[in-house]
N, C-alpha and C positions, 0 to 999 in steps of 0.2 A: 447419334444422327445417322452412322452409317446403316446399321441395325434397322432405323426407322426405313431409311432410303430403298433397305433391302426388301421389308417387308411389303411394304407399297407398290415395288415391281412383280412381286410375285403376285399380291392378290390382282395387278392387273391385269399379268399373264391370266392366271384362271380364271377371270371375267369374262377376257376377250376365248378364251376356249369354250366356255358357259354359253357366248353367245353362240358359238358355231355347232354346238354339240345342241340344241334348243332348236335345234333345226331340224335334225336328224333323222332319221324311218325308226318307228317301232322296231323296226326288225333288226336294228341296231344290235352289232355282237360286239366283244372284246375279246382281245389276245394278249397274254404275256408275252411279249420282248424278250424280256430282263428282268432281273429282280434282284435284289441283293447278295443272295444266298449262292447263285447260278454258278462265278468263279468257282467257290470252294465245293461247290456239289450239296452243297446244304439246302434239307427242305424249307416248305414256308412255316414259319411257327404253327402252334394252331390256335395261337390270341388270333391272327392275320385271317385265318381262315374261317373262323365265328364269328371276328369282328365284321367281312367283307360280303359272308355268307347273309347275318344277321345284320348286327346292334352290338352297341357296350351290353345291352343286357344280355347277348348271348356269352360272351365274354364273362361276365361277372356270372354267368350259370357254371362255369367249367367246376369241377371240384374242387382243383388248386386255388380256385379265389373264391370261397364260398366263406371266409372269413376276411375279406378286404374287398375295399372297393375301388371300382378297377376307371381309370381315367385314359382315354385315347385321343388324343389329336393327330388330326388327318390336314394335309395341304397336296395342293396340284397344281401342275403347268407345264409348261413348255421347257423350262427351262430349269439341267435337273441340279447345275451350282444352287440357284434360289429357292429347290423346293428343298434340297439338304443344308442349306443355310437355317432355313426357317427350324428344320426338326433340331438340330443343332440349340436351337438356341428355344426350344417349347418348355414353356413353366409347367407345370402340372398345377400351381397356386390358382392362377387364375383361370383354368377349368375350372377347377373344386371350387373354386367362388362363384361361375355362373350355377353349377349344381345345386349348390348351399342357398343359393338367392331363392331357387325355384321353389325348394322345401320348403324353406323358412317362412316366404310371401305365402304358401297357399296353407298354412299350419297359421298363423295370421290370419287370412282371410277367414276360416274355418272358426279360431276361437276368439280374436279380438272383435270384429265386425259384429258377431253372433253377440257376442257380451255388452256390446255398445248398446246393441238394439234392444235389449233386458236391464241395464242397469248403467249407471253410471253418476258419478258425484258431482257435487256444483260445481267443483274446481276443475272438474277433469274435463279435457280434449271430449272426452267419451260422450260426454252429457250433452255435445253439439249433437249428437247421432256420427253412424258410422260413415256418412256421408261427407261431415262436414273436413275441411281442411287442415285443420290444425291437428285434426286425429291422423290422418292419412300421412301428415306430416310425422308424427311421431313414432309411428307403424316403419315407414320410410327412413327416419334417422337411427332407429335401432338395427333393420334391416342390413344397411350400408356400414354400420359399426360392427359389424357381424361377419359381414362378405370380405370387407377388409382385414379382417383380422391374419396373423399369419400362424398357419396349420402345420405343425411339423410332422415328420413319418413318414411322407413320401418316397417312395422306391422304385428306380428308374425299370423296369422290368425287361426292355429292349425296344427297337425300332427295326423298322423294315421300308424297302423303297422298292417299286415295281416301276416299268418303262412299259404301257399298256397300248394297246393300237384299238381305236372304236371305228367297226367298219359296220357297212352294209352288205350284205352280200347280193344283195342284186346291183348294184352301184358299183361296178368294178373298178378299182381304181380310185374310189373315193373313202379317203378315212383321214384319220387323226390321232395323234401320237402325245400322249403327256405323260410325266413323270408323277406319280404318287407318294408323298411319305406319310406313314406312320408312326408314331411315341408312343408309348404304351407305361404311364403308371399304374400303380398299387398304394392305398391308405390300407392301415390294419382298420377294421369296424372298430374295431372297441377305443382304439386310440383318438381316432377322428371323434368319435359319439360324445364322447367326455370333452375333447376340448372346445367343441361346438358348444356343449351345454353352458358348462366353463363361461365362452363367453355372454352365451344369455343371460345366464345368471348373475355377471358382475356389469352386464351393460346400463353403462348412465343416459336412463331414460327421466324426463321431465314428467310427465307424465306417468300416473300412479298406474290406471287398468292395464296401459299395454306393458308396464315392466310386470306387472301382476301376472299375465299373460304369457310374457318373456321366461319368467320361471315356469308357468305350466309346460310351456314346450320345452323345456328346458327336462323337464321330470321326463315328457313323454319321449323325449330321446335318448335317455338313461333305460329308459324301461326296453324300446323297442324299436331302437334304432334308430338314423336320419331317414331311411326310404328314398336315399338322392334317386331322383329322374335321370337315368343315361343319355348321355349326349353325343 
């Protein structure tokens, strides 16, 4: 409860900074404060600085993760107990479960939908068309038996926290101060890919085309990875 209480005030700190920054001049700058490192004289990793320059994808380009795929959550606000409370307490599971959803639903749309529209038996969901309900239903319940599942190998790779000022500089005098954190995991590819498939392949689907389907994706993620979408 506390945990829940905590997370609640943070995201409404960053809301109400969301709205003030939504305001703001193009010509909008930022300055580091603070950072984590600063005490001990330590620079910023350089996950912090691909990830902030870029994307997870640039991230997941570095050499050192060119075998693993790389998970970053990010939080902000005012207040910087709640936004190190939150990094404290970041799953990397449930990233990798919105990642896995993304793949999975468009690997779906891609080969179940397509096969509906070509084929489908008297008994099957399929045979209403890809449109109809009880298909999308069963698409949907393997989906969510999939996302939930738990992924092990995760490896916490470090965090980082900046104290950042967004000013204008024709506006003197006018700016705003929020706290950033960062988490930074790691899956091995090859680790994740198999147990992903793993659960395709043993998922109790009702429904005969989309568990049929459920093993094709299942091969082609054996073959050539998941492709997760960076978040």
């Amino acid at each position: 409860m506390k945990s829940m209480r905590k997370t609640a005030a943070l995201l409404a700190a960053s809301a109400a900074l969301a709205a003030v920054s939504g305001c703001a001049s193009t010509k909008s700058l930022t300055k580091i404060l603070e950072d984590k490192g600063m005490p001990m004289g330590i620079s910023t990793p350089k996950w912090v600085d691909s990830y902030i320059k870029g994307t997870v994808s640039a991230v997941q380009g570095l050499p050192e993760y060119k075998d693993k795929y790389c998970v970053i959550g990010e939080a902000s606000g005012v207040n910087k107990l709640l936004v190190l409370a939150w990094a404290d307490s970041f799953s990397a599971q449930q990233q990798i479960g919105v990642m896995i959803r993304t793949t999975i639903s468009s690997a779906y749309t891609a080969k179940a939908k397509g096969s509906a529209q070509s084929s489908g038996g008297r008994n099957s969901a399929s045979a209403q068309g890809s449109g109809s309900g009880s298909y999308e239903q069963a698409i949907d319940n393997s989906i969510n038996s999939i996302v939930a599942a738990q992924y092990s190998g995760a490896q916490r790779e470090g965090d980082w926290w900046t104290l950042q000022r967004n000013y204008d500089p024709d506006k003197k005098g006018l700016y705003s101060d929020e706290y950033k954190a960062y988490v930074f995991y790691t899956f091995p590819k090859s680790s994740l890919n198999q147990q992903v498939a793993t659960a395709l392949r043993s998922n109790e689907v009702l429904d005969p085309d989309v568990a049929r389907v459920s093993v094709e994706i299942a091969e082609d993620i054996v073959r050539g990875g998941l492709n997760l979408e960076a978040r």
